[in-house]
SESE-903767 format. One record per residue (C-alpha): residue number from 0; residue in one letter; x, y negated, z negated. Coordinates in steps of 0.1 Angstrom, whole numbers. Each point is the difference from the previous one (the first is absolute). Layout:
N
+-----+--------+-------+-------+-------+
| num | residu |  east | north |    up |
+-----+--------+-------+-------+-------+
| NUM |      A |     X |     Y |     Z |
...
+-----+--------+-------+-------+-------+
END
This chain:
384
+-----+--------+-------+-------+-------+
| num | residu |  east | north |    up |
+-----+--------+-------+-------+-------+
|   0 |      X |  -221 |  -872 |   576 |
|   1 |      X |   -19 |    19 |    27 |
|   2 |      X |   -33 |    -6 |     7 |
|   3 |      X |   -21 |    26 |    -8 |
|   4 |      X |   -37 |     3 |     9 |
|   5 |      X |   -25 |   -12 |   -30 |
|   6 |      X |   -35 |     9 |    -7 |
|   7 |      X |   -22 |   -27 |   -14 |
|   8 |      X |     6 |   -13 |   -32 |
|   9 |      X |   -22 |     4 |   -27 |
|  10 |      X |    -7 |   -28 |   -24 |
|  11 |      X |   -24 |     3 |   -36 |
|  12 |      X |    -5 |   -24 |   -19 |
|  13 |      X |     5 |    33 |   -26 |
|  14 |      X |   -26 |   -15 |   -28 |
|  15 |      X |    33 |   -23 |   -14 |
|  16 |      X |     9 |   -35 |     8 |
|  17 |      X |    28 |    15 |    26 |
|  18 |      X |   -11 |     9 |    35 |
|  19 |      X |    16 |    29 |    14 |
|  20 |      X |    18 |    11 |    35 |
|  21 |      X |    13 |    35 |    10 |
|  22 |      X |    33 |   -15 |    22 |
|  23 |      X |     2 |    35 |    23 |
|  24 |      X |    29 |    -8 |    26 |
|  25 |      X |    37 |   -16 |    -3 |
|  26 |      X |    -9 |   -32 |    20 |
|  27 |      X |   -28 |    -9 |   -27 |
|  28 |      X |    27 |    11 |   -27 |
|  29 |      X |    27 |   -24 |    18 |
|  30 |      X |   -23 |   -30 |    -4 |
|  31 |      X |    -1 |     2 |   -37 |
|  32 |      X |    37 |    10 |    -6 |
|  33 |      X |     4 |   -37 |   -13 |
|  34 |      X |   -26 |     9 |   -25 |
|  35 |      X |     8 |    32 |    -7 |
|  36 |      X |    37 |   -11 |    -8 |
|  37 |      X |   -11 |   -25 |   -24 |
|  38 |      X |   -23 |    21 |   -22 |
|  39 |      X |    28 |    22 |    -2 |
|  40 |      X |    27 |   -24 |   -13 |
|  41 |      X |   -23 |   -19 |   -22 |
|  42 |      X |   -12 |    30 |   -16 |
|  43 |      X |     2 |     6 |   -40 |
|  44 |      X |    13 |    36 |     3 |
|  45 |      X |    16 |    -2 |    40 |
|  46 |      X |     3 |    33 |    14 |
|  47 |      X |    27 |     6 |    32 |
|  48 |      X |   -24 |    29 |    11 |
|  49 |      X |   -32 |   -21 |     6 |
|  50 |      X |    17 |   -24 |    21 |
|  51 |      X |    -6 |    -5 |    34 |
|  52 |      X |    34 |     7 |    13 |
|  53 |      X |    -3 |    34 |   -18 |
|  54 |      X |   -39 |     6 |    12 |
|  55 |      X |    10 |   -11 |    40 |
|  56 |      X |    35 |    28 |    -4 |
|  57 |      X |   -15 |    26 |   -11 |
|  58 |      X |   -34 |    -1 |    21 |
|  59 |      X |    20 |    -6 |    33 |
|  60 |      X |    19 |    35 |   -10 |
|  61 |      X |   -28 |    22 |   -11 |
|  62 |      X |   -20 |   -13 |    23 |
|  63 |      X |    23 |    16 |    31 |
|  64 |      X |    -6 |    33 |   -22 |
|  65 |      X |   -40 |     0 |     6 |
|  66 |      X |   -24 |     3 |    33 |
|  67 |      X |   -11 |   -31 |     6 |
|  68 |      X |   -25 |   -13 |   -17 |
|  69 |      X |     5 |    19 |   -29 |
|  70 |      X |    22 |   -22 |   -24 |
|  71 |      X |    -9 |   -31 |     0 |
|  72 |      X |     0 |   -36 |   -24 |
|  73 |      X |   -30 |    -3 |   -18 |
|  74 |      X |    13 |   -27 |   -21 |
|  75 |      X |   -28 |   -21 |   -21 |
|  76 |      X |     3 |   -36 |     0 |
|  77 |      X |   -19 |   -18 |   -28 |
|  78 |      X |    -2 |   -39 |     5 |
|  79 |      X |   -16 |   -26 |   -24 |
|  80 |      X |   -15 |   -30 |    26 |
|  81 |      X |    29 |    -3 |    26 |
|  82 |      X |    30 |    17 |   -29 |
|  83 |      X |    11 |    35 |     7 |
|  84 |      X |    -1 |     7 |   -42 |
|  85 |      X |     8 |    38 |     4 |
|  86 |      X |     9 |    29 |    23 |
|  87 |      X |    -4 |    42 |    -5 |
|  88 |      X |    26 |     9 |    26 |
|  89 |      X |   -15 |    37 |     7 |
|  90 |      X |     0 |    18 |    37 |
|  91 |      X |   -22 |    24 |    11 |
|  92 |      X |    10 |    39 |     5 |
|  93 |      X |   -17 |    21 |    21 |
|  94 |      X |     7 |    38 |   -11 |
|  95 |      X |   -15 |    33 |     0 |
|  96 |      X |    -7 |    18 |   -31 |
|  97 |      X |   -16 |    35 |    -1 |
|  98 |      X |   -11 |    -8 |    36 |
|  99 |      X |   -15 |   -29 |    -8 |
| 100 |      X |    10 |   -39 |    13 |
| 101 |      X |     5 |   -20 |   -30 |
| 102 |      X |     1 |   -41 |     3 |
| 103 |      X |    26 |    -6 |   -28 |
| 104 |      X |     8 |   -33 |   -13 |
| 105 |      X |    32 |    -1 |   -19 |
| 106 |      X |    38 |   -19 |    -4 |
| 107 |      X |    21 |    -2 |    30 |
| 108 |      X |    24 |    23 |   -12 |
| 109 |      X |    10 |    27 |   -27 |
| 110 |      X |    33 |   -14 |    -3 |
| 111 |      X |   -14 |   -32 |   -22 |
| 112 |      X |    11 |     9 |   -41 |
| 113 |      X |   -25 |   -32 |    -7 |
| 114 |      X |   -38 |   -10 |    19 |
| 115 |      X |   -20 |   -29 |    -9 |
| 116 |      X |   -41 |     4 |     7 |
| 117 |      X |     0 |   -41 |     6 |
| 118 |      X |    27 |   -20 |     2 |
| 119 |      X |   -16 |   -35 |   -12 |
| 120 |      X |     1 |   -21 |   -33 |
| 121 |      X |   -42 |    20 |    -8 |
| 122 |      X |    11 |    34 |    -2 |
| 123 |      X |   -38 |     7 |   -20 |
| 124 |      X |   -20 |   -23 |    22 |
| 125 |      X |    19 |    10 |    32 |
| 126 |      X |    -3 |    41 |   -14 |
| 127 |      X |   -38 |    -8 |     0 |
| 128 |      X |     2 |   -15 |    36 |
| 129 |      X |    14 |    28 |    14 |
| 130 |      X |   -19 |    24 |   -15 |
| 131 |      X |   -34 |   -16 |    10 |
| 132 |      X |    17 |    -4 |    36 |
| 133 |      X |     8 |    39 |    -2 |
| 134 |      X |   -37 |    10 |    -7 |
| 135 |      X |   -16 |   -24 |    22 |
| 136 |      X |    22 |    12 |    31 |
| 137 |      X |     1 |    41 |    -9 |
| 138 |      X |   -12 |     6 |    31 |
| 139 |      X |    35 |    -2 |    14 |
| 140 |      X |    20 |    24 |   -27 |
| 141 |      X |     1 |    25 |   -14 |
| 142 |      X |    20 |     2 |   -32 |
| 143 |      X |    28 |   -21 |   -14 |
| 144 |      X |    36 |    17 |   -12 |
| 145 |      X |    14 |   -31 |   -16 |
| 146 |      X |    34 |    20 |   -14 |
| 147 |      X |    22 |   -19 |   -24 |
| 148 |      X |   -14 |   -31 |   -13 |
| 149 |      X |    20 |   -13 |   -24 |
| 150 |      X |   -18 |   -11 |   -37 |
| 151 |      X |     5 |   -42 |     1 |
| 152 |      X |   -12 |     4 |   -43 |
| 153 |      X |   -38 |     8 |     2 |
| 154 |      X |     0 |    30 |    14 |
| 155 |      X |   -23 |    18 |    19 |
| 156 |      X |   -30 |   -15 |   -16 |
| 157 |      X |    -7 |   -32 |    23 |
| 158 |      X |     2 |    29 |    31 |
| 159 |      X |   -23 |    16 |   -14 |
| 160 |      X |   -25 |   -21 |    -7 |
| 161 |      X |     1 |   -16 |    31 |
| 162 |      X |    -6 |    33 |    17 |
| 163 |      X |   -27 |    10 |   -21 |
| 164 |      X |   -15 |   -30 |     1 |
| 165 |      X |    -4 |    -1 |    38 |
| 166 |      X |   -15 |    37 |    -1 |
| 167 |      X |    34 |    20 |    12 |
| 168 |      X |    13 |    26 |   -15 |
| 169 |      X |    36 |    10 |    -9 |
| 170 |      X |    25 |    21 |   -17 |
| 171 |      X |    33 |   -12 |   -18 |
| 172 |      X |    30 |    11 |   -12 |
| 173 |      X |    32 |    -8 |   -10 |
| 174 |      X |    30 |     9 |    26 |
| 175 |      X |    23 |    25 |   -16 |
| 176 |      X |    32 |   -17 |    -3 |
| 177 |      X |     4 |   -34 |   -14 |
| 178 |      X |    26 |   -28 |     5 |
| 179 |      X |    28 |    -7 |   -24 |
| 180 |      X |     7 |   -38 |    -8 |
| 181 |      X |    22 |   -15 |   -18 |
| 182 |      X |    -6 |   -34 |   -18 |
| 183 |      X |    27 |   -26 |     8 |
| 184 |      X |    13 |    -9 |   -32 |
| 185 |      X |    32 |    -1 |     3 |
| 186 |      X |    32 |     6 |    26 |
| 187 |      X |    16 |    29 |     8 |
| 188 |      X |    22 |     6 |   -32 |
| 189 |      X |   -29 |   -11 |   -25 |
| 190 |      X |   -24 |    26 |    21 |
| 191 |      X |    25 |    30 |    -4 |
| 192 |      X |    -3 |     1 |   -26 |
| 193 |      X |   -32 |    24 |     0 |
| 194 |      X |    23 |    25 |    13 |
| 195 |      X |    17 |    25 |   -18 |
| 196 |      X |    36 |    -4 |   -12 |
| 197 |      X |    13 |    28 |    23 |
| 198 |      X |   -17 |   -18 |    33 |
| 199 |      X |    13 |   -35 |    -6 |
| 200 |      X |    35 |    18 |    -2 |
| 201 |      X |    -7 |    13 |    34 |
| 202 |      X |   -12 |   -25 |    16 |
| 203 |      X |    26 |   -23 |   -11 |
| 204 |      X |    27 |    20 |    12 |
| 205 |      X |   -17 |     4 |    32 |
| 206 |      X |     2 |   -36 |     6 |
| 207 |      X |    33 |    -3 |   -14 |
| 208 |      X |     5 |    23 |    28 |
| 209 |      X |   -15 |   -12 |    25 |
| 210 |      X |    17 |   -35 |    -6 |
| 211 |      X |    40 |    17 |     2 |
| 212 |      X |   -16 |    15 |    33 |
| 213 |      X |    -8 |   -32 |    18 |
| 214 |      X |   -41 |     3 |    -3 |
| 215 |      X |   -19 |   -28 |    -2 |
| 216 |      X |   -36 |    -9 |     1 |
| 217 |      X |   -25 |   -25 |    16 |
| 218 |      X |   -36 |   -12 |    -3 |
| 219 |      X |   -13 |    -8 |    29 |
| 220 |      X |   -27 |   -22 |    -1 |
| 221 |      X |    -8 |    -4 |    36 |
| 222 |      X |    10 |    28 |    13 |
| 223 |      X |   -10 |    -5 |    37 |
| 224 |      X |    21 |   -27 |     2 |
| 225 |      X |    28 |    33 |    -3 |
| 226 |      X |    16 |     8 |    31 |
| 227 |      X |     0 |    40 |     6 |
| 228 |      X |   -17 |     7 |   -33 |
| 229 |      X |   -29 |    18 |     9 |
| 230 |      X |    18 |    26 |    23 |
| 231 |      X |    27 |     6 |   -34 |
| 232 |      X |   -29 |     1 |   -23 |
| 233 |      X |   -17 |    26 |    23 |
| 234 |      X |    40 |    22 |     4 |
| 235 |      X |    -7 |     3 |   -36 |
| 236 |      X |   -32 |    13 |    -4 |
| 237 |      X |    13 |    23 |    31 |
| 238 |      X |    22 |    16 |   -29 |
| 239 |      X |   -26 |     4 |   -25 |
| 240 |      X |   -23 |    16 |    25 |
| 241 |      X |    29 |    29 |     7 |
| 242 |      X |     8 |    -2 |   -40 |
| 243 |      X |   -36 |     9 |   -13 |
| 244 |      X |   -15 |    15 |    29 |
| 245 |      X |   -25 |   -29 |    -5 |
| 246 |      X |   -17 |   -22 |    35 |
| 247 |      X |    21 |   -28 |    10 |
| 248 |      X |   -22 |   -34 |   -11 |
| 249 |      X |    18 |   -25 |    14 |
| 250 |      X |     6 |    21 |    33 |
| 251 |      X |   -34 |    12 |    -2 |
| 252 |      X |   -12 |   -37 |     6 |
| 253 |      X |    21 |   -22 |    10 |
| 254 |      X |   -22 |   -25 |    17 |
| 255 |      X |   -18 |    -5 |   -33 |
| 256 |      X |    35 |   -10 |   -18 |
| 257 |      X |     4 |   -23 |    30 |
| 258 |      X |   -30 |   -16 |    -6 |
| 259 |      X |     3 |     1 |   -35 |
| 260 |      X |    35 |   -20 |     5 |
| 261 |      X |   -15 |   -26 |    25 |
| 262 |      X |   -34 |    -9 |   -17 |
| 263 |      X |     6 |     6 |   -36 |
| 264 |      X |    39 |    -6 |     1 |
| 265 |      X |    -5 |   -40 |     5 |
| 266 |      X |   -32 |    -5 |   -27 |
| 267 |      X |    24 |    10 |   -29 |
| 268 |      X |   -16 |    34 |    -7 |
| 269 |      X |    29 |    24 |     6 |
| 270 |      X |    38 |     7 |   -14 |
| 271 |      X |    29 |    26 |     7 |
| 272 |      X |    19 |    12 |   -22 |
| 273 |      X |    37 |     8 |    19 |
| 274 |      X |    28 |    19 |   -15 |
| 275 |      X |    27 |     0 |    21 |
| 276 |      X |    35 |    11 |     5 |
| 277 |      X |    21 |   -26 |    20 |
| 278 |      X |   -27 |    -3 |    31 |
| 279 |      X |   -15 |    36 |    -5 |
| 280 |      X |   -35 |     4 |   -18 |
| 281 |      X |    -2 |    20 |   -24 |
| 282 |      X |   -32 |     5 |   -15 |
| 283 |      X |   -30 |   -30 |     5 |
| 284 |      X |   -33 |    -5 |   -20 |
| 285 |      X |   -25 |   -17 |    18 |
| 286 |      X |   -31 |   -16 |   -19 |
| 287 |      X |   -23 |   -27 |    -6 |
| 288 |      X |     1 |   -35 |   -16 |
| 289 |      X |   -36 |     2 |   -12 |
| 290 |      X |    -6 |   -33 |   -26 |
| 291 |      X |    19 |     2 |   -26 |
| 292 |      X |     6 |    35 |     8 |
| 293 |      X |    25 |    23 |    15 |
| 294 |      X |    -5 |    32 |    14 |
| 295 |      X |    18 |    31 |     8 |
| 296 |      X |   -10 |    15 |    30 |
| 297 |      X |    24 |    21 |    22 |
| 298 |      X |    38 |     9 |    -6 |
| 299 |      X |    28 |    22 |    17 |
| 300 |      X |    33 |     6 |    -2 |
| 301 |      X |    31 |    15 |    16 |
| 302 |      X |     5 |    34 |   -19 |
| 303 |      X |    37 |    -5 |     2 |
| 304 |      X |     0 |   -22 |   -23 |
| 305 |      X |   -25 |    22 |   -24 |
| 306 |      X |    21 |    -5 |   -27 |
| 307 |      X |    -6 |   -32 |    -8 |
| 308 |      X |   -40 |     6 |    -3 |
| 309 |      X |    -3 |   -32 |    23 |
| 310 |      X |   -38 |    -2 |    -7 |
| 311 |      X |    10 |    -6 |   -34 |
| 312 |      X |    26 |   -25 |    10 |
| 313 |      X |   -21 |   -21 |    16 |
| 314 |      X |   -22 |    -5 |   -31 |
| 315 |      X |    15 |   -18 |   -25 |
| 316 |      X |    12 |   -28 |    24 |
| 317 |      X |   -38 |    -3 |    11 |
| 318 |      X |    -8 |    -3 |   -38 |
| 319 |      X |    21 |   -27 |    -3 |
| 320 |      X |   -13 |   -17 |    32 |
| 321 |      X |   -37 |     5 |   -10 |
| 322 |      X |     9 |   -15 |   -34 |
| 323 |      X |    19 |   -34 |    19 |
| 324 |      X |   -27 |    -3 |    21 |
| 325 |      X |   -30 |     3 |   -27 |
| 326 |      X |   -16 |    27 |    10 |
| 327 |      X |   -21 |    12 |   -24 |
| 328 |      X |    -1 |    40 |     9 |
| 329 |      X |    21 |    27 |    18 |
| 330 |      X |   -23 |    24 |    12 |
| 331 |      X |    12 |    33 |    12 |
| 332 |      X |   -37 |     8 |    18 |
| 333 |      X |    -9 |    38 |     7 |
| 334 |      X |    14 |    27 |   -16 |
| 335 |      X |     9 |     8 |   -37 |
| 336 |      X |    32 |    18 |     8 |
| 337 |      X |    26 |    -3 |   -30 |
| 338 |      X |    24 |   -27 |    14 |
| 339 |      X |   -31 |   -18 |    -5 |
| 340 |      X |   -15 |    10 |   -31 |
| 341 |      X |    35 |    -8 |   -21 |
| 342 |      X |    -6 |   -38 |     8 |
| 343 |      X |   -33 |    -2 |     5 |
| 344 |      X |   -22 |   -25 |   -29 |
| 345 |      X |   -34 |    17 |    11 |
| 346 |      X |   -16 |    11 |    29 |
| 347 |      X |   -26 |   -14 |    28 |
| 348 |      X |   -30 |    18 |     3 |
| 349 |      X |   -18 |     3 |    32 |
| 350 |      X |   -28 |    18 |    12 |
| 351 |      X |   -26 |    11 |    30 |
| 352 |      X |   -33 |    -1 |     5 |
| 353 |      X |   -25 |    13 |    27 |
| 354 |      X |   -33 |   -13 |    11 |
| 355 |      X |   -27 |    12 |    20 |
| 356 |      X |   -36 |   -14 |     5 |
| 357 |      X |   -34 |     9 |    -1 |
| 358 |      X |    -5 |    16 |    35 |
| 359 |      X |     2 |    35 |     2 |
| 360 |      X |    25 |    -4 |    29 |
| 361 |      X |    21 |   -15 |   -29 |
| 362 |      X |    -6 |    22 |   -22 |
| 363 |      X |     7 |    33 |    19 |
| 364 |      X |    29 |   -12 |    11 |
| 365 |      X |    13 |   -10 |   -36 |
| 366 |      X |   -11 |    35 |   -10 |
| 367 |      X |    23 |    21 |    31 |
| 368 |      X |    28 |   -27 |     0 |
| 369 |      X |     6 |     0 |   -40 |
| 370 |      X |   -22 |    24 |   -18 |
| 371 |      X |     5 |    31 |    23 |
| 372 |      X |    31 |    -9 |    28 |
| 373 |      X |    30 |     0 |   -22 |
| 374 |      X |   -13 |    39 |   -12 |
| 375 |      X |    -3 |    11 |    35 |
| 376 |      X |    31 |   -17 |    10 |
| 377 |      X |    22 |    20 |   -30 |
| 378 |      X |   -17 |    32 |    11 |
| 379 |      X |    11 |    -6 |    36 |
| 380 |      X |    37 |    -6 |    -9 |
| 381 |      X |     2 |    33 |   -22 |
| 382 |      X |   -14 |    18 |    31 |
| 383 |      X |    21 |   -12 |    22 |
+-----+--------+-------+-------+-------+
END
């Protein structure tokens, strides 16, 4: 990691039993990587995109996209004597709203289905921390867009509190789609059974199919240790990007899939899912191997081979491996588009929520950046 310059750290003692430190630059963030890796893996719900490898890839890409200065880590460290017990991985965003600099704290990156405030084994006592932390130090932000935070069972209650109880002020609502999941009950063939006669029919001849034609699959479950496969994974999404007239993602960033590979490839948290035709991809699935988890994250596939729905493919031999390997949970994250819904066993909620603090800085800029910016900004797009 470069070496960024760093302003002096904060540090509270935030009214709790953990002290607090603001961790503004990537060599500070390098020296608790060891820490920050273990929280991550020893978490009760483990999350791929509040892991360090994700944080350090995406901050190193959007932070070529910004003036210096202007994107930067503002991750909170909250330590118990000498322990690092919890971590808020946020950056700071400097923007303009309405004319106006606002000092935004928020998640790394939109392209997260799933953030975590903490992660730490205290999520109410380390909610409280931060919160007293926030108010003590609102000197230095402005407001807080903390977008898709998925519900862990309680809610949003302990948030809440926490936020009220330390005098800020906030807003919450759910995100508008949810995330389909699908309990782990079963393999493959007891799980079809939730679909209709008419689409087990299909998808069994599409295997059958694919089978006569010489298609086979593989899960990956180190990918990086796959010669090429990054540069076939990225042809692929090539052809969905002509296809649906939609950006290239894995062309759009391909340093962050790199580092993805290299520091999240050898911890166990990723997998590929390959169909292939002799030594020719066909369509991939990349994900995560979160717990006793799995999730669906990106797919493509060659539409010459469109026939076979390859997406659909790919699925029941994931089942199957999810159900061998005792995962608990195939989670098909963001989006509740119908190849979803017709397996799905209920769906994840997630939601947002904005804070803002006492000073009328704070609050202005709260009032032009949510109340009043996205009217002006639909009125300038019909005008122009």
């Amino acid at each position: 990691m470069s070496n960024s310059p760093a302003s002096a750290p904060h540090r509270q003692k935030a009214g709790t039993r953990y002290l607090v430190d603001v961790l503004r630059s990537e060599a500070e963030l390098e020296r608790i990587a060891d820490d920050w890796n273990r929280l991550s893996e020893t978490a009760e719900f483990p999350n791929a995109f509040s892991t360090y490898g994700w944080f350090c890839a995406w901050y190193r890409r959007h932070a070529q996209e910004h003036r210096p200065g202007h994107f930067l880590p503002h991750v909170l460290v909250l330590k118990e004597g000498d322990r690092i017990a919890g971590l808020s991985p946020f950056v700071q965003r400097i923007a303009s709203h309405a004319g106006l600099p606002v000092r935004r704290l928020e998640f790394v990156t939109h392209h997260a289905d799933y953030n975590d405030l903490v992660t730490g084994d205290d999520a109410a006592g380390h909610a409280q921390a931060i919160a007293a932390f926030l108010a003590q130090t609102s000197d230095t932000w402005d407001v807080l867009h903390l977008r898709d935070l998925r519900d862990l069972g309680a809610g949003v209650g302990p948030i809440e509190q926490a936020l009220a109880g330390a005098g800020l002020f906030s807003r919450i609502a759910l995100e508008k789609e949810g995330c389909p999941f699908l309990a782990m009950d079963g393999d493959a063939a007891s799980l079809m059974t939730r679909l209709s006669a008419h689409e087990r029919r299909t998808l069994r001849r599409r295997r059958e199919r694919a089978a006569d034609e010489g298609l086979r699959i593989r899960i990956l479950e180190h990918p990086e240790e796959e010669p090429g496969l990054l540069e076939r994974m990225k042809a692929l999404d090539w052809q969905k990007h002509l296809h649906k007239q939609l950006p290239t993602f894995l062309g759009n960033y391909p340093e962050v899939f790199q580092s993805l590979f290299d520091c999240l490839g050898p911890r166990g948290w990723l997998y590929v899912a390959l169909l292939e035709s002799g030594g020719k991809a066909i369509a991939f699935q990349f994900g995560f191997r979160c717990g006793n988890r799995l999730w669906d994250y990106a797919k493509a596939y060659d539409r010459a081979y469109s026939r076979f729905a390859p997406g659909t493919l790919l699925l029941p031999d994931l089942l199957n491996y999810a159900f061998q390997h005792g995962f608990k949970e195939y989670d098909f994250l963001r989006g509740e588009e119908t190849y979803k819904t017709v397996w799905n066993s209920g769906l994840h909620r997630r939601f947002r929520v904005l804070i803002w603090n006492r000073n009328y800085t704070s609050r202005m800029r709260k009032f032009f950046y949510h109340d009043i910016g996205p009217s002006i900004r639909r009125i300038l797009r019909r005008e122009s």
